[in-house]
Residue frames as a rotation matrix with the C-alpha (Angstrom) as fourth column:
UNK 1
0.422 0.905 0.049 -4.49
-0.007 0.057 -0.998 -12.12
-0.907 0.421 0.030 20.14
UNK 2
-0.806 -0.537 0.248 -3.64
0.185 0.169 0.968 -12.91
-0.562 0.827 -0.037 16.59
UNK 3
0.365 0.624 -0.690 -5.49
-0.561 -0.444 -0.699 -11.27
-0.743 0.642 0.188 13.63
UNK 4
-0.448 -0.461 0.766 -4.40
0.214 0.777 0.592 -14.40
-0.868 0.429 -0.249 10.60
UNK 5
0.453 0.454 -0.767 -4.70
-0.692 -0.363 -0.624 -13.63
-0.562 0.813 0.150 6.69
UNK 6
-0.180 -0.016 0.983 -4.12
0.541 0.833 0.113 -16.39
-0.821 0.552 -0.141 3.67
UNK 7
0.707 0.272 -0.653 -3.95
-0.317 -0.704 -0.635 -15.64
-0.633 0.656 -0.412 0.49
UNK 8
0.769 -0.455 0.450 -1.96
0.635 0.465 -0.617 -15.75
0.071 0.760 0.646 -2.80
UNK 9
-0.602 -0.755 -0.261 0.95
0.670 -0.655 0.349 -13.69
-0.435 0.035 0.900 -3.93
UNK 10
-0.989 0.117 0.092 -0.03
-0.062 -0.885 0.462 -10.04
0.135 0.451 0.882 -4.64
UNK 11
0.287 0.955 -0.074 -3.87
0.593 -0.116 0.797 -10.53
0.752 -0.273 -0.600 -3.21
UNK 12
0.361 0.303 0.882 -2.57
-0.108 -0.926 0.362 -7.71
0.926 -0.226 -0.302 -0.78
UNK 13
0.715 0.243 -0.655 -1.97
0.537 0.410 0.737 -9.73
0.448 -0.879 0.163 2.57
UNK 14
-0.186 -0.755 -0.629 1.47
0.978 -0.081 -0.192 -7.99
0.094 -0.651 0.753 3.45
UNK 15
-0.679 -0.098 0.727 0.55
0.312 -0.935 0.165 -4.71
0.664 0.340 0.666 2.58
UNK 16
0.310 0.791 0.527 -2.81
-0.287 -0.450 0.845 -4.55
0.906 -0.413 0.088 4.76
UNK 17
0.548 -0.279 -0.789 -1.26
0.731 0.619 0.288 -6.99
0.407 -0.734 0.543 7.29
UNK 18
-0.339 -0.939 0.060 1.46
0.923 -0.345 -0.169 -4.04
0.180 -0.002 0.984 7.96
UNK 19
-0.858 -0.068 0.509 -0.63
0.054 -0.998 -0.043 -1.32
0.510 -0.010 0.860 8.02
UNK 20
0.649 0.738 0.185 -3.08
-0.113 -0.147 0.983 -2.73
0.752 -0.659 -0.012 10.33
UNK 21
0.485 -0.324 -0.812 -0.56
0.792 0.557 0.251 -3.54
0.371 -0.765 0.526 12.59
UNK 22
-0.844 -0.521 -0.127 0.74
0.523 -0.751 -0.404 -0.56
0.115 -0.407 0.906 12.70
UNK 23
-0.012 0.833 0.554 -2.73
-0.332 -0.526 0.783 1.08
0.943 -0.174 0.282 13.29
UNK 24
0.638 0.618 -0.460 -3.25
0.124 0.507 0.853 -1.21
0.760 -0.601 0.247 16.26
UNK 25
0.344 -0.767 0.542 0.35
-0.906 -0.423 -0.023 -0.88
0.247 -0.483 -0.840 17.54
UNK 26
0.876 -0.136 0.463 0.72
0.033 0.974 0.224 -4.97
-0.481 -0.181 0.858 16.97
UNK 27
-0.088 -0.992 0.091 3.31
-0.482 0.122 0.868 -6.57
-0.872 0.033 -0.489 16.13
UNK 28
0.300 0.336 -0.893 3.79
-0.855 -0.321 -0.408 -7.90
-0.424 0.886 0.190 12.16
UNK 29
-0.170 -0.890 0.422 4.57
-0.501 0.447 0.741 -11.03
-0.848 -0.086 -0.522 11.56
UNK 30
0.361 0.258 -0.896 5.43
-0.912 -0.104 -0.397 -12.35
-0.195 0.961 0.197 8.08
UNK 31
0.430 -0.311 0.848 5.65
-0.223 0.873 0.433 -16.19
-0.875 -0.375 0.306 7.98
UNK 32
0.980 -0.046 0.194 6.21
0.198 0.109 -0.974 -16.28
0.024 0.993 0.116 4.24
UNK 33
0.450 -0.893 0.028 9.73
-0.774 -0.406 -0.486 -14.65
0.445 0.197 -0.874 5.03
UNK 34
-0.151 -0.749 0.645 11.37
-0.712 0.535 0.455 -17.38
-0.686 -0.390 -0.614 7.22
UNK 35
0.503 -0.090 0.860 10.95
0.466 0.866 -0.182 -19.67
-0.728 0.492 0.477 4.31
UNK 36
0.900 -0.380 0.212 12.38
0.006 -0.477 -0.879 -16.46
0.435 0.793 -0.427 1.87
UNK 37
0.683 -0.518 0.515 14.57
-0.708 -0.294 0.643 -16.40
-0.182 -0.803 -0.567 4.62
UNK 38
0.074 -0.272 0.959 16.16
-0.053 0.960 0.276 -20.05
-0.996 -0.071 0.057 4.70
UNK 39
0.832 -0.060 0.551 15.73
0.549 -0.046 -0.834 -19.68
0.076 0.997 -0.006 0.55
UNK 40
0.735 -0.653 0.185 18.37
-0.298 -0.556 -0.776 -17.07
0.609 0.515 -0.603 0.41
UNK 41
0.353 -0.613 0.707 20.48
-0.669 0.363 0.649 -18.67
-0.654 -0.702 -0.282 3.28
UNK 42
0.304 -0.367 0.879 21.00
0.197 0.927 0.319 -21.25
-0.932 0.076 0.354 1.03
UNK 43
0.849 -0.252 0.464 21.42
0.274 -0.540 -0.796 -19.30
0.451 0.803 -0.390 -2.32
UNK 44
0.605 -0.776 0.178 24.01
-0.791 -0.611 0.027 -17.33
0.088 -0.157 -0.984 -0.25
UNK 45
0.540 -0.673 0.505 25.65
-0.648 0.050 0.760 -20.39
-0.537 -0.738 -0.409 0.17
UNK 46
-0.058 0.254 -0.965 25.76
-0.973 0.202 0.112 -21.21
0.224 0.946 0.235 -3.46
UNK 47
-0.848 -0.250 0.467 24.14
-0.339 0.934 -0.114 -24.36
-0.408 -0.255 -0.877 -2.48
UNK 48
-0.785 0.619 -0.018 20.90
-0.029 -0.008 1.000 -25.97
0.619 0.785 0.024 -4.71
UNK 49
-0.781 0.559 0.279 17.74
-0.558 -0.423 -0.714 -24.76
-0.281 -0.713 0.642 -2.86
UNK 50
0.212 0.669 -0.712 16.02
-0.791 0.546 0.278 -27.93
0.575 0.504 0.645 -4.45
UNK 51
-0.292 -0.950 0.109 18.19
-0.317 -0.012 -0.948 -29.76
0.902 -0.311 -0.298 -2.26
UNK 52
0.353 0.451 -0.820 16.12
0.489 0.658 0.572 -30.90
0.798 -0.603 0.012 1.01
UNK 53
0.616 -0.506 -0.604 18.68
0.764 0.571 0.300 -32.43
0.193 -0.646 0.738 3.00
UNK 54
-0.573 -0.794 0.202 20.93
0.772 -0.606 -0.193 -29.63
0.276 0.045 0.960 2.26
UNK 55
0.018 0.507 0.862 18.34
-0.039 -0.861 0.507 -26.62
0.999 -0.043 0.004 3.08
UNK 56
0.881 0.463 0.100 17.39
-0.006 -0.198 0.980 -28.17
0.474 -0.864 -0.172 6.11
UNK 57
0.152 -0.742 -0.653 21.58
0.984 0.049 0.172 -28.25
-0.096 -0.669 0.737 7.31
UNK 58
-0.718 -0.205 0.665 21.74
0.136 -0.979 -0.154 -24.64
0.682 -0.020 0.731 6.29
UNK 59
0.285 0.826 0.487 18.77
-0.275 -0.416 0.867 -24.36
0.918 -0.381 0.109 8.65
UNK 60
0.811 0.258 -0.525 20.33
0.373 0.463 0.804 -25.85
0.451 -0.848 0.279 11.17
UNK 61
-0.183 -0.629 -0.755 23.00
0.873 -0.458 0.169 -23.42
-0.452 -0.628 0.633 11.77
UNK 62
-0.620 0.201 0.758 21.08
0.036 -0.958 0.283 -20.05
0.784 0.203 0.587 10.42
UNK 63
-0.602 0.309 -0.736 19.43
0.653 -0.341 -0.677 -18.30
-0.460 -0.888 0.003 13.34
UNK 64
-0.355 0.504 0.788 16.66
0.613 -0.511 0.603 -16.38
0.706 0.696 -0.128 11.83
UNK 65
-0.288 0.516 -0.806 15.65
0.955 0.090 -0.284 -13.44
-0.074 -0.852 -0.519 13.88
UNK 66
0.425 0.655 0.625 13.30
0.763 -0.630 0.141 -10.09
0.487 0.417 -0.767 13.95
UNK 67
-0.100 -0.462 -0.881 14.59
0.908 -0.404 0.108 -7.06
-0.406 -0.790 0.460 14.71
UNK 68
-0.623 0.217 -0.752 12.97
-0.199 -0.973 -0.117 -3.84
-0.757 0.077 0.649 14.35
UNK 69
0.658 0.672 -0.340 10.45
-0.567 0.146 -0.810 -5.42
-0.495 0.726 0.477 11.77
UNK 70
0.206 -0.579 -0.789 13.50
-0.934 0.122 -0.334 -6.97
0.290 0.806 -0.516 9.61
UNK 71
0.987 -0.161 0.012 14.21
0.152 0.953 0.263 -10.53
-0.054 -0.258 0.965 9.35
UNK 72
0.372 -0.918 -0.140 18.00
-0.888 -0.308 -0.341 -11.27
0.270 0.251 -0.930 10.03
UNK 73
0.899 -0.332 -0.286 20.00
0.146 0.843 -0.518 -13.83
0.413 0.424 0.806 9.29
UNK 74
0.184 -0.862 -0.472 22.88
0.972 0.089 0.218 -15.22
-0.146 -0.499 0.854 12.19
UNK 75
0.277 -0.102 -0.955 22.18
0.610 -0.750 0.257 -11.08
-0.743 -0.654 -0.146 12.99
UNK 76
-0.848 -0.461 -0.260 22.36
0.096 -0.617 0.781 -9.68
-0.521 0.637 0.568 9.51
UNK 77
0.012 0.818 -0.576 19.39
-0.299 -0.547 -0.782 -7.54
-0.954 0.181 0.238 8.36
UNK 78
-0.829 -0.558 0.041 18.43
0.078 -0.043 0.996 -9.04
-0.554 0.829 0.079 5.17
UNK 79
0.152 0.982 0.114 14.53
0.583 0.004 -0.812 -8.13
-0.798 0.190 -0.572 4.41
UNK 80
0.536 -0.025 -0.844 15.50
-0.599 -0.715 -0.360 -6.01
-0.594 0.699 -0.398 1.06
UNK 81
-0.816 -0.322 -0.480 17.19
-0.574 0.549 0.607 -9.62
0.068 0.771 -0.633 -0.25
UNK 82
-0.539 0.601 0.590 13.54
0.048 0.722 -0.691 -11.68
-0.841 -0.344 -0.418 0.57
UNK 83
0.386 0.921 -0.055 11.88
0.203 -0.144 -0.969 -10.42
-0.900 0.363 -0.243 -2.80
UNK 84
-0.415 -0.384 -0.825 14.45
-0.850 -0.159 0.502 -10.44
-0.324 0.910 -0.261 -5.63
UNK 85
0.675 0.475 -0.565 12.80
-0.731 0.536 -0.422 -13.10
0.103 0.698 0.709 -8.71
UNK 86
-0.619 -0.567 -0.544 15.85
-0.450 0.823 -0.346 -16.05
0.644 0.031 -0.764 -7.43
UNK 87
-0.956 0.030 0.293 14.13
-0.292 0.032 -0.956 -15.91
-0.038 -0.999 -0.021 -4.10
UNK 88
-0.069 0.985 -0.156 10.82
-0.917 -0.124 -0.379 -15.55
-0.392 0.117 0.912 -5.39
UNK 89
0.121 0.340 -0.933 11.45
-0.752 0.644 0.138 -18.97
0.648 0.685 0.334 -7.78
UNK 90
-0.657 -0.376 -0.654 12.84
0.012 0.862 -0.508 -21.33
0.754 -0.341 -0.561 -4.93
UNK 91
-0.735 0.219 0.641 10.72
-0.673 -0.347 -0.653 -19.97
0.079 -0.912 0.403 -1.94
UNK 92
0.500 0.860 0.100 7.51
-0.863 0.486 0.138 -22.35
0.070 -0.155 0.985 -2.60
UNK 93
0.438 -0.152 -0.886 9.34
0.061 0.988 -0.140 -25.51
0.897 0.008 0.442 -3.07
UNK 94
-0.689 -0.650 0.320 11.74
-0.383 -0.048 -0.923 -24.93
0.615 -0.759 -0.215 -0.08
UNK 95
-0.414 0.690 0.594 8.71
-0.905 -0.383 -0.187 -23.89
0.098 -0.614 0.783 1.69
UNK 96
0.208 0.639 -0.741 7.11
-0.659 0.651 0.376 -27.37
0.722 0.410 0.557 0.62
UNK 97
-0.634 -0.561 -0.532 9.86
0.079 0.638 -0.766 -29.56
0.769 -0.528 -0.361 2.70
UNK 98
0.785 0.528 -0.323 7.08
0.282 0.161 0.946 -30.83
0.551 -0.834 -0.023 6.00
UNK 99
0.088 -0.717 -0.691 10.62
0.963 -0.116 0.243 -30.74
-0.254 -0.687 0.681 8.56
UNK 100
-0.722 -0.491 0.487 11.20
0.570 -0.822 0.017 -27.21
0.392 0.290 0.873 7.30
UNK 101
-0.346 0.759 0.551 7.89
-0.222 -0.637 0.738 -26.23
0.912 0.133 0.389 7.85
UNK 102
0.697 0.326 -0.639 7.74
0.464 0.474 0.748 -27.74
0.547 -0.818 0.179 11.43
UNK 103
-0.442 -0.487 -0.753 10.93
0.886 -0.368 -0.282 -25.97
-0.140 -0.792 0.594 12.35
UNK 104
-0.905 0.047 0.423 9.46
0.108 -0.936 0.336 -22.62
0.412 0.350 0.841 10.94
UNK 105
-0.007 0.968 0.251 6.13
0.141 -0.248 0.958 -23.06
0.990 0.042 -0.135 12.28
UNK 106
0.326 -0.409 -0.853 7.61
0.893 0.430 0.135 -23.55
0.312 -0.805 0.505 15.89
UNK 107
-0.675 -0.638 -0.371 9.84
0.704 -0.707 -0.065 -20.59
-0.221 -0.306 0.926 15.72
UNK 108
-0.808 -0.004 0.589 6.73
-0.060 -0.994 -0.089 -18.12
0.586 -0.107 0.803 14.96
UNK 109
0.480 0.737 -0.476 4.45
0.364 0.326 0.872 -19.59
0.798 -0.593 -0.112 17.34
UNK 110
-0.310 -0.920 -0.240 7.34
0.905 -0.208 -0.372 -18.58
0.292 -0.333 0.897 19.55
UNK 111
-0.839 -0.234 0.491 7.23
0.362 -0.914 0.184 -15.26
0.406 0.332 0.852 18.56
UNK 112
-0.176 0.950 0.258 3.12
0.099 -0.244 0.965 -15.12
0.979 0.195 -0.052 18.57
UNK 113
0.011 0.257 -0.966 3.15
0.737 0.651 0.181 -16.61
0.676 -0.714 -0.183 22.03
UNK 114
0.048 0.301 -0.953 3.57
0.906 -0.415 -0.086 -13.39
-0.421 -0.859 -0.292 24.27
UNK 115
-0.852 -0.214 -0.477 2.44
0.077 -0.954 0.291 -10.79
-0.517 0.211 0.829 21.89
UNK 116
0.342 0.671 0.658 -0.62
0.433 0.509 -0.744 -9.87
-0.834 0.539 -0.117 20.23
UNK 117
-0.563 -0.592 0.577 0.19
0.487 0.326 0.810 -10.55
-0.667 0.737 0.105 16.55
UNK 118
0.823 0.187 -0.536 -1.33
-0.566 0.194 -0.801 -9.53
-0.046 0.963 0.266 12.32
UNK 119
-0.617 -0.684 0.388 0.72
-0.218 0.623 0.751 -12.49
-0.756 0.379 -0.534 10.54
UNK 120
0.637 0.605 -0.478 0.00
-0.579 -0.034 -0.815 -13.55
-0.509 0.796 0.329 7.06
UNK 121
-0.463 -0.808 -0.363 1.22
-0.852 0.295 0.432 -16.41
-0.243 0.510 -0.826 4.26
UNK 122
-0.501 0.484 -0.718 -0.01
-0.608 0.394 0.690 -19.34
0.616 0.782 0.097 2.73
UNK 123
-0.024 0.426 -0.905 -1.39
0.263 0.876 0.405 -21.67
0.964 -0.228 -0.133 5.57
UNK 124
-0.762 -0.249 0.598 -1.37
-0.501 -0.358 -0.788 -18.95
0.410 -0.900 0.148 8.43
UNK 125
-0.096 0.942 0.323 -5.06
-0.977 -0.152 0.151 -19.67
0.191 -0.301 0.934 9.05
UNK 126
0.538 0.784 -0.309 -5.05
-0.756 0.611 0.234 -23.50
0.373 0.107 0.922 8.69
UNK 127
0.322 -0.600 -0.732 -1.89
0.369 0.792 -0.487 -24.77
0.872 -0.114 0.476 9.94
UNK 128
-0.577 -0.815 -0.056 0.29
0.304 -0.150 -0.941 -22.75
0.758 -0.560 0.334 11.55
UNK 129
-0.867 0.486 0.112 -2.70
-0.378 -0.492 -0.785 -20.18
-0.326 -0.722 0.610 13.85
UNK 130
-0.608 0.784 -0.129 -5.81
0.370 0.423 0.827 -22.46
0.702 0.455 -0.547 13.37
UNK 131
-0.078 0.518 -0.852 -6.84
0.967 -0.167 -0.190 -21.05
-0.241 -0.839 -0.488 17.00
UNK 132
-0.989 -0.127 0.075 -6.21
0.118 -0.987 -0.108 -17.05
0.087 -0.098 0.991 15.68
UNK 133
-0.155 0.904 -0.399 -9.56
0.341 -0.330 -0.880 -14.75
-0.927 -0.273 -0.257 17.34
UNK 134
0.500 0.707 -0.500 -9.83
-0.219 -0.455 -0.863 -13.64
-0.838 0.541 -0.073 13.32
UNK 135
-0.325 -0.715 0.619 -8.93
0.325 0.530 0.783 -15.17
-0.888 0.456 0.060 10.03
UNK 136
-0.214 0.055 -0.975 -8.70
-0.688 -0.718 0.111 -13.62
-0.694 0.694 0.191 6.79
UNK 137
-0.086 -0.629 0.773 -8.11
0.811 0.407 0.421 -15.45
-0.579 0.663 0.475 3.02
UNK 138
0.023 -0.156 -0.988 -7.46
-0.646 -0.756 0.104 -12.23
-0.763 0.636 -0.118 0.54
UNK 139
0.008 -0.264 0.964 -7.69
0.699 0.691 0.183 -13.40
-0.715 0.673 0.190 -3.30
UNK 140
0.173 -0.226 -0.959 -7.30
-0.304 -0.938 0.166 -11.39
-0.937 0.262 -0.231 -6.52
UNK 141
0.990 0.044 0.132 -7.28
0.107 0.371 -0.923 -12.01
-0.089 0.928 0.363 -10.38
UNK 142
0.373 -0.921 0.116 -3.86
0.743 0.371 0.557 -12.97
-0.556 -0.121 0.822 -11.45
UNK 143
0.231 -0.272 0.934 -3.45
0.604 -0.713 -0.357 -10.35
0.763 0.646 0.000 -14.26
UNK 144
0.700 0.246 0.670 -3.88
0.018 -0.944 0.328 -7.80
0.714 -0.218 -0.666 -11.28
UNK 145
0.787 -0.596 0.160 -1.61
0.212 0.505 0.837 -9.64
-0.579 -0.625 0.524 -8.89
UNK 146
0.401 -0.564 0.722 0.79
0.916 0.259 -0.306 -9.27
-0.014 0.784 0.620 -11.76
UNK 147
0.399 -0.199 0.895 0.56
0.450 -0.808 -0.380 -5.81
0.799 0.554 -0.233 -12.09
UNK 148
0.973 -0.094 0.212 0.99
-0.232 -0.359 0.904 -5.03
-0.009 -0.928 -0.371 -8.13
UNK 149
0.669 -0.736 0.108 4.11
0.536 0.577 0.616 -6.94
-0.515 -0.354 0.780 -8.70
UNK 150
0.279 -0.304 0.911 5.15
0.842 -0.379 -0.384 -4.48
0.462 0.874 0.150 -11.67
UNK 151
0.745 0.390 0.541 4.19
0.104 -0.870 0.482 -1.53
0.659 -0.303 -0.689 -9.80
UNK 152
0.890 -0.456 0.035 6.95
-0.038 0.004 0.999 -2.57
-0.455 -0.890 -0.014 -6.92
UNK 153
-0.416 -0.846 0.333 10.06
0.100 0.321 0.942 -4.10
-0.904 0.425 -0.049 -9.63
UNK 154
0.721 0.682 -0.124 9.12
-0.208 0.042 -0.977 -2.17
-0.661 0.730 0.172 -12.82
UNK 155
0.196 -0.512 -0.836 11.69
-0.974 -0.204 -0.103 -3.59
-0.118 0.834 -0.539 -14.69
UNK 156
-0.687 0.028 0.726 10.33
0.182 0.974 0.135 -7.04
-0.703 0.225 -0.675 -14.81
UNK 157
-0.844 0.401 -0.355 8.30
-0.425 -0.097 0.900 -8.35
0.327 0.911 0.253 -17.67
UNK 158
-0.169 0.930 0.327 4.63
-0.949 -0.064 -0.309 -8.32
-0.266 -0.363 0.893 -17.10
UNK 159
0.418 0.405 -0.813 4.23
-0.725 0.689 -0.029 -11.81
0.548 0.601 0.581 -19.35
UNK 160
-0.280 -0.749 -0.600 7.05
0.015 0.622 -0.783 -13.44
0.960 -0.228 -0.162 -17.27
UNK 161
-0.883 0.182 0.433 5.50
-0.452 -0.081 -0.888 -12.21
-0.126 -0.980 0.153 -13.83
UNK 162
-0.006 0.991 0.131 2.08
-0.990 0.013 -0.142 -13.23
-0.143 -0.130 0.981 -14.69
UNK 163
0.242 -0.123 -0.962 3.44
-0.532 0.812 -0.238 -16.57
0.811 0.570 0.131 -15.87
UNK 164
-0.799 -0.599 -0.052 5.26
-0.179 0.319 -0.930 -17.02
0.574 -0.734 -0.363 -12.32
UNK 165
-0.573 0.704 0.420 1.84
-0.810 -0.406 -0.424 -16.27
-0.128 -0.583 0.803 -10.48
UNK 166
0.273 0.865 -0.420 0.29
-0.945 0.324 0.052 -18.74
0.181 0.383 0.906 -12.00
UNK 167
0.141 -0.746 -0.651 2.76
-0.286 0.599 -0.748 -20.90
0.948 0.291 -0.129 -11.29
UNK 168
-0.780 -0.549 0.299 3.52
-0.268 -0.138 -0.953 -20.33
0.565 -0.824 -0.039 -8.20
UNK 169
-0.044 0.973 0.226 -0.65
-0.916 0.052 -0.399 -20.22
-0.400 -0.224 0.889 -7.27
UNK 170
0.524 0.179 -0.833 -0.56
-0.342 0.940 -0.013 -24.06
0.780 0.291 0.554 -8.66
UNK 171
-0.439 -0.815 -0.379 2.38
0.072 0.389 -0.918 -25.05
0.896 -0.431 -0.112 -6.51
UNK 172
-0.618 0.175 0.766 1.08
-0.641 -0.677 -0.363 -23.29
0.455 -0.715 0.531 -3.50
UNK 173
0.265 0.937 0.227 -2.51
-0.940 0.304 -0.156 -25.19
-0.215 -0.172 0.961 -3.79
UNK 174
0.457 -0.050 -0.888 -0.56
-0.626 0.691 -0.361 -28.75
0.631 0.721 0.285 -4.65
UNK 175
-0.359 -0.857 0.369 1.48
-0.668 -0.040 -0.743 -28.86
0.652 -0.513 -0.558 -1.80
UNK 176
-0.505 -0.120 -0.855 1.36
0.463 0.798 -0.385 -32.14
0.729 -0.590 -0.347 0.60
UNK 177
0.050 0.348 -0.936 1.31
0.988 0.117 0.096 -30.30
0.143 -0.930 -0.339 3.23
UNK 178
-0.239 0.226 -0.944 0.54
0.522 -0.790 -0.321 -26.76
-0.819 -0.570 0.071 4.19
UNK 179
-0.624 0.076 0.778 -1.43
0.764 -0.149 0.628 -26.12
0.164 0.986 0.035 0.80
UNK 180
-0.988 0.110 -0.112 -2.94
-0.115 -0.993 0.040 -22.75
-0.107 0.052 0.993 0.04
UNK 181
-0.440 0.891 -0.109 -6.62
0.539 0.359 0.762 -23.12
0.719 0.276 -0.638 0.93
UNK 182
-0.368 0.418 0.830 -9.17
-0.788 -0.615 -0.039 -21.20
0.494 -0.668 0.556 2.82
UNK 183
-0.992 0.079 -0.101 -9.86
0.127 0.467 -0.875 -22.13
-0.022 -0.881 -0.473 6.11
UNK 184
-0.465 0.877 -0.120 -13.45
0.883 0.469 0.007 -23.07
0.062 -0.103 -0.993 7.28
UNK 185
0.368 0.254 -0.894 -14.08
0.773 -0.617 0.143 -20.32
-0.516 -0.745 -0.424 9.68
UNK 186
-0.647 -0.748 -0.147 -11.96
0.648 -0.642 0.410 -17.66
-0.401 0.170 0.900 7.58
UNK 187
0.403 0.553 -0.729 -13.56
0.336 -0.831 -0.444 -14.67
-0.851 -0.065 -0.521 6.26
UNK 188
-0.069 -0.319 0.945 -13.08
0.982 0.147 0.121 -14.13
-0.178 0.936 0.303 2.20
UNK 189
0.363 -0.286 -0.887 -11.87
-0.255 -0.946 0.201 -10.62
-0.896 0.153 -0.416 1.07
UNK 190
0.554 -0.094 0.827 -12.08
0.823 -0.084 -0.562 -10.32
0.123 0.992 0.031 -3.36
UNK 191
0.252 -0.385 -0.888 -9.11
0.360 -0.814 0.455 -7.47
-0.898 -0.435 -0.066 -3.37
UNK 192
0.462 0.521 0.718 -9.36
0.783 0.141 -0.606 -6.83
-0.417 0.842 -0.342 -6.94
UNK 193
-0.408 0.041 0.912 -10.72
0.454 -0.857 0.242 -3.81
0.792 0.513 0.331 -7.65
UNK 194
0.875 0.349 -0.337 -10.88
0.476 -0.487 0.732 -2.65
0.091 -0.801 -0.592 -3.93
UNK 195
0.125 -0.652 0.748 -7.99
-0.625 -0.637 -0.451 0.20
0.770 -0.411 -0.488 -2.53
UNK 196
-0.516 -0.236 -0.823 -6.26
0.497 0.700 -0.513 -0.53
0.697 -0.674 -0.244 0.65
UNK 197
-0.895 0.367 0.254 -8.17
-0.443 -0.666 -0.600 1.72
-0.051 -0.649 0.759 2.46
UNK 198
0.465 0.864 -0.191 -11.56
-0.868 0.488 0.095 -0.54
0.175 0.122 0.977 1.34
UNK 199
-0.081 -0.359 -0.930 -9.82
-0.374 0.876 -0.306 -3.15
0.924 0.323 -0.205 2.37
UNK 200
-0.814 -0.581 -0.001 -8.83
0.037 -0.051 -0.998 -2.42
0.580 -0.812 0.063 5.47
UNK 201
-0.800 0.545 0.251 -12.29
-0.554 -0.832 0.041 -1.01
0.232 -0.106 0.967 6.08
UNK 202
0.275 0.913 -0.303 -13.91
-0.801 0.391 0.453 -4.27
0.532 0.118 0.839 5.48
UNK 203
-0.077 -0.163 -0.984 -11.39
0.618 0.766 -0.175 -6.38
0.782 -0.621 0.042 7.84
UNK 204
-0.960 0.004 0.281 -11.98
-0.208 -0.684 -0.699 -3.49
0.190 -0.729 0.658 10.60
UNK 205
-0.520 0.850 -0.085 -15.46
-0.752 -0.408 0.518 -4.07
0.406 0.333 0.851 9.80
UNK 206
0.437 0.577 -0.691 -15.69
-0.612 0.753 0.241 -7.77
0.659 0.318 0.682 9.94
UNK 207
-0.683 -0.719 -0.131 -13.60
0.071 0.113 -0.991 -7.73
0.727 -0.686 -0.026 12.83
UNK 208
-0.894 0.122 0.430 -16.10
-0.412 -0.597 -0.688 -5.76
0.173 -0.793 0.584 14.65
UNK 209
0.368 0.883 -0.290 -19.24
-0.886 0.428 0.178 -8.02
0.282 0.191 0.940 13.65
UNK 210
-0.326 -0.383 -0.864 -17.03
-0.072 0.922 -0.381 -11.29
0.942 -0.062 -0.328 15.04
């Protein structure tokens, strides 16, 4: 069974996604990382993560795999390098590349395939799990998105994060293929000026009314 959220950056998805799964005793799975993932593979290989052709040969000899919750890279834990502001600027375009996003959708279908799943990221609901038994889309005023992002790496600048968001929330929704949009069937969640505990409350809720 697969429980699928959508959403921008900083509308909340990893944070509730994570702590329902760990209520339920599911398994987490963050598709957004195997593209942060395959971003810093190639940073690490001080190659240009604009680059295509070149991303997708560093994909073809990085193994990307989960262990204990952590993404690792050809068996090196690297989920504490998936969210530094290099990672954060290349991760949508990478992410953009269709062949990238076919090998990445593949490998967590994989994953999904004998477990039941919470997964979250920009096109869980409409691309990758169009079949999931409950689909989210979380949204959230950029200013506040902004601050969540403060609140985790206060020693960025609030004008410069809020500038990326906005950015990034164009790119996302521009994209060819796997563009940030709410699915039909999905189930809208304003996370504003809600807690995660009202959050949770109302996908627990709207779970139980499916």
């Amino acid at each position: 069974m697969v429980i699928a959220i959508d959403g921008p950056a900083g509308s909340g998805k990893s944070t509730i996604a994570r702590r329902i799964a760990s209520e339920l005793g599911w398994y987490f799975l963050n598709t957004g990382s195997f593209y942060r993932a395959y971003t810093l593979a190639q940073l690490e290989k001080g190659k240009d993560p604009l680059d295509r052709d070149s991303v997708l040969e560093t994909a073809a000899t990085t193994r990307i795999t989960v262990q204990n919750g952590n993404i690792c890279l050809n068996g090196v834990d690297v989920e504490d390098k998936l969210h530094t502001p290099l990672v954060d600027k290349y991760a949508s375009p990478v992410s953009s590349d269709p062949r990238l996003r076919e090998i990445v959708t593949g490998e967590v279908r994989e994953l999904a395939g004998t477990m039941n799943i919470v997964t979250e990221g920009r096109d869980t609901t409409t691309v990758i799990f169009p079949n999931a038994e409950y689909k989210f889309y979380f949204d959230a005023s950029p200013e506040v998105r902004a601050l969540r992002r403060l609140s985790e790496q206060p020693e960025l600048n609030y004008d410069e994060v809020l500038h990326g968001i906005i950015e990034r929330d164009r790119n996302d929704m521009n994209k060819s293929v796997g563009a940030l949009k709410i699915a039909e069937n999905a189930i809208y969640l304003d996370t504003t000026n809600l807690t995660i505990d009202a959050v949770c409350e109302k996908v627990y809720n709207a779970m139980q009314k499916h």
